[in-house]
C-alpha positions, 0 to 999 in steps of 0.5 A: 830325123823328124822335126820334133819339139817340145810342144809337138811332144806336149801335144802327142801326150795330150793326144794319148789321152783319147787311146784309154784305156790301154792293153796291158799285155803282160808278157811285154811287161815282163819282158821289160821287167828288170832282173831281181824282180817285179815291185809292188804296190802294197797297204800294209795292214795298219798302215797310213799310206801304201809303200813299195816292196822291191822283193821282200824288201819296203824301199819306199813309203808314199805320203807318210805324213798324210800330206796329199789325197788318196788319189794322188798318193795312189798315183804316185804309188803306182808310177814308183813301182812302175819306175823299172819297167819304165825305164827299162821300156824306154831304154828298149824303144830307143834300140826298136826304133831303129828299125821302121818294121818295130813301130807296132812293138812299140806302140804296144810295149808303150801301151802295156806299160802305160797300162802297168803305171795306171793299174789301181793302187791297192787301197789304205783300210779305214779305222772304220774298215776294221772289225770291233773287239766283237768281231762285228764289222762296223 
């Protein structure tokens, strides 16, 4: 077993910053998609702060108090709804790398579903955003 510690792991993250933008490749995403279905991401109309809808259902809501910025709310959004394929994925790379010959499977499982975490956030409208009772956009 490889020599590995917690700053050589620390490293190899810092590392991977130089390897963006990572390929999202969909079927591997998919692949690592749990059963019961995909989570998503959404800015409901009116809404303060984007929420995560497992199905039909809204399992979580990000930042409902306005407490952080956009960015990181986003962020956050983002790798909740990205938990289960994370998981998944992880769980698959410790199987795969059993076998020497799933090295490139695995650094493109790990890329694709770094590349799902990253995806944009989809965006919170602004009061200014909406139309007037006119129905001109302000």
């Amino acid at each position: 077993m490889a020599d590995l510690n917690a700053g050589t792991v620390r490293e190899a993250f810092y590392a991977a910053q130089s390897h963006r933008p990572y390929k999202l490749n969909p079927d591997l995403v998919k692949a690592a998609t749990p059963p019961g279905g995909d989570w998503h991401a959404v800015a409901l109309p009116g809404a303060i702060c984007r929420s995560v809808i497992w199905g039909k259902i809204e399992v979580a809501h990000m930042n409902p108090r306005g407490d952080l910025d956009d960015a990181t709310e986003a962020d956050i959004t983002m790798a909740a709804r990205a938990l289960p394929v994370m998981d998944a994925a992880l769980r698959a790379i410790i199987v795969l790398s059993e076998k020497p010959e799933n090295g490139a499977l695995i650094r493109e499982l790990a890329a694709s579903v770094i590349a799902y975490v990253e995806m944009p956030a989809p965006r919170i409208s602004e009061p200014d955003d909406e139309e007037d009772e006119n129905g001109d956009e302000s």
